[in-house]
N, C-alpha and C positions, 0 to 999 in steps of 0.2 A: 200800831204806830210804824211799826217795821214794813208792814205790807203798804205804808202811804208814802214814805222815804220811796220805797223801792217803784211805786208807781208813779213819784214826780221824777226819780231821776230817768225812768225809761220812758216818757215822754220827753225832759230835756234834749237826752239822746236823740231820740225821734227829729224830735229839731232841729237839732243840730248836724243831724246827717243832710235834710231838705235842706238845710241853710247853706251848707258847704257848695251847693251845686248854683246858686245865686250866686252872680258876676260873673261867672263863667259861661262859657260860650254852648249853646243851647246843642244838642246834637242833630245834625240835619240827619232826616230819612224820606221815603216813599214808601207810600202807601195810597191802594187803589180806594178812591169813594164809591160810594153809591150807585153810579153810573159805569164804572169800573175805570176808569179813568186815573192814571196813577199822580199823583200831588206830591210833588216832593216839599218841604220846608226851604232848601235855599232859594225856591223860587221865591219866595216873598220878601228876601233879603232887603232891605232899606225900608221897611213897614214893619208897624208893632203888630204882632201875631199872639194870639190868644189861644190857647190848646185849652181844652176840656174832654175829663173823662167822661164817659158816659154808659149806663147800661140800663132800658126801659126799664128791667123788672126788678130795679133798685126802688124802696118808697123815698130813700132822701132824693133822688135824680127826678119824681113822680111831683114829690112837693115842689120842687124848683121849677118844672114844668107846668102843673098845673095850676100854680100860683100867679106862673107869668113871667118869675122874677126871672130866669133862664133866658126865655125870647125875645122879653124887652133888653133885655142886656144887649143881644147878640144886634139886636137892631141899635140900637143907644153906641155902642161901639164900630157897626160896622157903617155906621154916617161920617161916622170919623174917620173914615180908611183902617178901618183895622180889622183885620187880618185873622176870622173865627173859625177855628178847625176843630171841630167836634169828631173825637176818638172813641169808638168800640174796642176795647180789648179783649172784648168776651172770645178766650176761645173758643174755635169751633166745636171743639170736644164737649161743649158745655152745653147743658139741658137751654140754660139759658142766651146761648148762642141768637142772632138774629141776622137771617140773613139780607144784602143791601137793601131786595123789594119793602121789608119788612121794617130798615131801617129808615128808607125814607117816606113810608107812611104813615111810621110812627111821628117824623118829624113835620110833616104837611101837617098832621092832624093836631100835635101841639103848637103849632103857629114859630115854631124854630126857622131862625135864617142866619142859619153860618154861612161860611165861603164854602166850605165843603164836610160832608161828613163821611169819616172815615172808618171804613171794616179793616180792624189787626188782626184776622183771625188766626193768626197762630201767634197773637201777640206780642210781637217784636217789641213795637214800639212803646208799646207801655213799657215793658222789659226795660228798654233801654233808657224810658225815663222814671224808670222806678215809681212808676202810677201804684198807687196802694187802695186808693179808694175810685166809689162812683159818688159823687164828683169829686177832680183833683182838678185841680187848676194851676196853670203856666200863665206867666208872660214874658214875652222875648222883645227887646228892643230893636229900633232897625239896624243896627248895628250886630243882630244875632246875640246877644248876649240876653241871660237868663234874668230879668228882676224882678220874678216875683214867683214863689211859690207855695200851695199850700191850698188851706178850705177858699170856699167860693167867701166866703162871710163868717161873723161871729157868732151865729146862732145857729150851734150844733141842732140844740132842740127846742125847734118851733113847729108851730100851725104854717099853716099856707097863707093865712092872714097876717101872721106875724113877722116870716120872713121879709115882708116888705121892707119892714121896720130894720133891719140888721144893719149894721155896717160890711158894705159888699169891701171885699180886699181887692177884688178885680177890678173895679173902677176906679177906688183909690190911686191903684199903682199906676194904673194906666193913665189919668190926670192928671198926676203926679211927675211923671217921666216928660209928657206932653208939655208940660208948663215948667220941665227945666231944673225941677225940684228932685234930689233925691229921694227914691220909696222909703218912707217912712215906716213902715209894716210889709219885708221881704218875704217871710218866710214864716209862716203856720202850721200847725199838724191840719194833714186837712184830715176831713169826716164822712161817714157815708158808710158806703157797703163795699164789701174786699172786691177790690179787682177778680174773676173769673180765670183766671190762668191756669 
């Protein structure tokens, strides 16, 4: 009983630390893509922008991939004008490191189309957004401000069939802001495999 107390209250926690950083204003940075081309965040200012963690040799980042449900997303929101920056924080130090050539043929090959995808290799930027998992997921309003953070979806643990079926929190919010409504669902513990730091 005592070890179940103690693991609802340290996911509350968990929560409630992601949740404090919702409304508040997103932190800009730069960081080079793929081509090495450096992408700062306030360029996109007055568009909704969407961040996502990422790291190949995650299986939940594998399932989201080769499900679809990942790609279709990034196409599904980027008709919209919105604004898909898919983040590596893999540090370089790490076995699992991948470098840009490596990132973007991983990305052609699963049918991926963000705006741009991004090498942190000394992971700043996760750092500075306190990325915990692969996948974590952002949304930033055009206004810069932060409404949404947390898992991509409600099904920690599913098939690649089954993911279809979730409720996505990224589309939600992002519907949601679009049509004027406040985000009904800010902020979630999100799931996955640890950030590589």
């Amino acid at each position: 009983m005592k070890q179940l107390v103690l693991a609802t209250f340290i996911l509350a926690a968990a929560s409630t630390a992601w949740a404090q950083k919702v409304g508040q204003a997103a932190p800009d940075f730069s960081a080079p893509d793929v081509q090495g081309k450096a992408v700062k965040l306030s360029d996109y200012k007055g568009k909704y922008v969407v961040l996502e963690w990422t790291n190949p040799e995650c299986p939940y980042v594998r399932r989201h991939y080769n499900s679809g449900n990942m790609p279709s997303l990034q196409k599904e929101l980027g008709a919209k004008d919105v604004v898909w920056l898919t983040v590596n924080s893999t540090n370089q130090s790490s076995s699992e490191f991948k470098s840009p050539q490596e990132m973007q043929a991983w990305m052609k090959e699963k049918g991926g189309s963000p705006k741009a995808t991004l090498i942190d290799k000394d992971s700043k930027v996760g750092k500075l957004y306190e990325a915990r998992t692969t996948p974590h997921m952002y949304v930033i309003d055009p206004q810069g401000k932060l409404i949404y953070a947390g898992a991509i979806d409600d099904k920690r643990w599913a098939t690649e069939a089954s993911t279809k079926s979730a409720n996505n929190h990224v589309r939600a919010a992002v519907g949601e802001a679009m049509a004027g409504k406040p985000v009904s669902v800010s902020a979630t513990s999100p799931y996955g495999c640890t950030v590589k730091y």
